[in-house]
N, C-alpha and C positions, 0 to 999 in steps of 0.2 A: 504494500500500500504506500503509494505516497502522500506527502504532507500536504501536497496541492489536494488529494480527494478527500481529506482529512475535516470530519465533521465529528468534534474533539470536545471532550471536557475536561480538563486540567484542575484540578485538585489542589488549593496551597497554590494557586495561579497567582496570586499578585504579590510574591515575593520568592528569594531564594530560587529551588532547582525547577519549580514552578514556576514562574515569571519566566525563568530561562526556554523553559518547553513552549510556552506561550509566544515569545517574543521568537520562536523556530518556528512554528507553523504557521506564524502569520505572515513572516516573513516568504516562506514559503508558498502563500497563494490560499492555504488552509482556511477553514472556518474554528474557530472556536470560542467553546464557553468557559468564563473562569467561576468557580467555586471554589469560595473564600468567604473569611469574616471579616474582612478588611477593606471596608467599600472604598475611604476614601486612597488606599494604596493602588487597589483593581481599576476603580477610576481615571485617577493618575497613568495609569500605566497606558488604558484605551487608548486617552488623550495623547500620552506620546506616539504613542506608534499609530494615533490616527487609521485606523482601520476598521471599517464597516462592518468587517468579518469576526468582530470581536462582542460578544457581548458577556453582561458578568452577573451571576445571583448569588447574594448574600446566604450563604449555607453552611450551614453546623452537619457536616458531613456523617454525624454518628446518631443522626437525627432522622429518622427513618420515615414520616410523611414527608419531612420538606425536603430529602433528595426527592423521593417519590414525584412529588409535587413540579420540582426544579427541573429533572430530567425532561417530565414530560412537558414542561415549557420547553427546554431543547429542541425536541421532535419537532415540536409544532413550528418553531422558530428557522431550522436548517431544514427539515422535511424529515433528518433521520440521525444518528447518533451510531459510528461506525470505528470510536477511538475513544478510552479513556488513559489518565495518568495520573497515577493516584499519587499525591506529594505531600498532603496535607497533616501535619503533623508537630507534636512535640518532645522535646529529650529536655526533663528536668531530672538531674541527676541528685542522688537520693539515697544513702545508705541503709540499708536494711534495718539498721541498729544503729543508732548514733549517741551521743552522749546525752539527747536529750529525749530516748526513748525509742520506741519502734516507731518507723514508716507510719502514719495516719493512711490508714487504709484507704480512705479515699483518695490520696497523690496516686499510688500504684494503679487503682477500679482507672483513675481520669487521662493515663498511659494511654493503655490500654482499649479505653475509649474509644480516644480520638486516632490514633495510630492503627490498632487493628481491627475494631469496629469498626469504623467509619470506614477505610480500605472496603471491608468486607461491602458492608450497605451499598457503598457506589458501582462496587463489581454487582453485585444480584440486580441491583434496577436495571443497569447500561445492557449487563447482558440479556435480558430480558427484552429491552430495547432493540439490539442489536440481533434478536433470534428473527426480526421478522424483515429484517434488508434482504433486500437482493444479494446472491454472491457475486463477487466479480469471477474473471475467467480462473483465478485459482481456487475460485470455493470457499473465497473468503468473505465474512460475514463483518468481521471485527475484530482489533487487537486489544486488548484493555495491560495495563502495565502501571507495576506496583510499586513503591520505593520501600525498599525493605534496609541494612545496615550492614557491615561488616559489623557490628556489635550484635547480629545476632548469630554470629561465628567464635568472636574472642570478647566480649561484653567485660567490660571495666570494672574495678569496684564502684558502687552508685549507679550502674545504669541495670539493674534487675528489672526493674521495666520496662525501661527502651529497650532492650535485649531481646525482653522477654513479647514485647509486640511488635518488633521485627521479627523474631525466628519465627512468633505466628504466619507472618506474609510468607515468609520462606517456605514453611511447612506445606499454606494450603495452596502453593502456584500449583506442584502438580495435580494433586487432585482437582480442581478445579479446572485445569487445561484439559485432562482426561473429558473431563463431561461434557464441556463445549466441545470438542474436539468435531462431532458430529454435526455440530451449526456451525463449525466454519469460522469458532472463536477463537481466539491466539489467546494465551494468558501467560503474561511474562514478568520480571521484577528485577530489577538493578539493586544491587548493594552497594550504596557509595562508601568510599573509605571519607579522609580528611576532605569535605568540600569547602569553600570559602563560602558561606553564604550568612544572613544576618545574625546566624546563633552565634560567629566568631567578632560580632560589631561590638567595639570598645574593648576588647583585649589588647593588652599592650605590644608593641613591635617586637621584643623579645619574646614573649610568648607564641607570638606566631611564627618566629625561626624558628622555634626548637619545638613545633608540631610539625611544621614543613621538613627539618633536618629528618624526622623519623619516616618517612616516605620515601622508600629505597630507590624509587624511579618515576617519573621526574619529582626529586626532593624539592617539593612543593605544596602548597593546597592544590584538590580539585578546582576548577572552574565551573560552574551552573551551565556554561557554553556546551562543558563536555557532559555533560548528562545529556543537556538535550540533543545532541550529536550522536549518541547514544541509543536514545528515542527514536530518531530518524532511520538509525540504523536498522532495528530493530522491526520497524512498519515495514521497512523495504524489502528484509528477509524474510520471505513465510516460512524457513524451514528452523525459525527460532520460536519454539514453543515450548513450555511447561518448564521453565530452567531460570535459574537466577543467576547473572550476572554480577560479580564484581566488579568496581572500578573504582579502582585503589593504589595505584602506584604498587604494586606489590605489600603492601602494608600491611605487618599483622600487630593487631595491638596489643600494646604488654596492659598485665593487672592494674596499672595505675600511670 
């Protein structure tokens, strides 16, 4: 699939690895929708890149009428919904036991949430959406595409969460590509390692050499460019299905 046929919804669109995927397909000729909670960001972003093809609804992605609701403004808006990329997410890191007690339960439930819940919610609507498109000549119906983590490989001390609702993504790409596999759905996941995006905004210059020094090739942050370069990739290969992606400079993270 290319990004020019691309009738998209983008997840965590109006910032970070999302803004990234969003400002590729529009560039690109694509249609897409951002889903986000950050109107006046998604706005701002329309306005620069000034494109038609853009339009944005405010959406709590773990919220199960208002994708429902939001998708099927999609449809109605593009004619049909043929690509997701699910970005939308948070890492508040968090020791299991700390000196000021265990985790509140609810920090870990709000992970959880919004990272592997919401993921899930917007895969079950899209695909459901996307069971009723025409195939193209390869049989394809639709690629949907997950952001999952190199933490939920080598997860940190403090990220049992984020670990723990990344290796969810991880876990259910293949079964979930298995089932579509017969509508002609692609279901794929990226695990980024170190990326630059606004979770690194206000750390000091030395703190970001000496996370970049630890990236064996190129000893640097990722770029949001290359995710979405990634993305594109990914559309264009049909024979990339049910498998997660790392991209990571070779990076494996130590305990802390």
């Amino acid at each position: 699939m290319k990004l020019a046929d691309m009738k998209a919804i983008v997840t965590g669109g109006a910032s970070g690895l999302g803004e990234a995927t969003v400002r590729r397909i529009a560039e690109r000729g694509g249609q897409v929708a951002i889903f986000d909670l950050n109107k006046e960001r998604a706005e701002k972003l329309i306005e620069e890149l000034g494109a038609e093809t853009i339009v944005y609804f405010q959406t709590d992605v773990a919220d199960a009428r208002q994708v429902e609701e939001n998708v099927a403004q999609v449809v109605a808006q593009f004619g049909s919904v043929n690509a997701v990329v699910n970005c939308a997410g948070i890492g508040t890191p968090r020791k299991v036991v700390s000196k000021n007690g265990p985790i509140p339960l609810e920090q870990f439930e709000k992970v959880i949430r919004i990272n592997l819940v919401g993921s899930f919610n917007v895969i079950r609507v899209a695909a459901a959406a996307m069971q009723k498109n025409e195939p193209n000549e390869e049989g394809e119906r639709g690629v949907i595409i997950s952001t999952a983590s190199v933490a939920a490989y080598e997860g940190q001390i403090g990220q049992a969460a984020y670990s723990a609702s990344k290796g969810g993504i991880v876990s259910m790409t293949l079964p979930i590509a298995r089932e579509f596999a017969r509508d002609g759905i692609r279901i794929m996941a990226i695990a980024p390692g170190l990326m630059k995006t606004p979770m690194f905004d206000g750390l000091p210059e030395a703190a970001i050499e000496s996370l970049s020094a630890s990236v064996p090739f190129p000893a640097r942050l990722g770029k949001p460019s290359e995710y979405a370069q990634l993305v594109e990739s990914i559309a264009e290969n049909t024979m990339l299905n049910g498998e997660v992606i790392r991209l990571d400079g070779a990076i494996r993270m130590q305990p802390k």
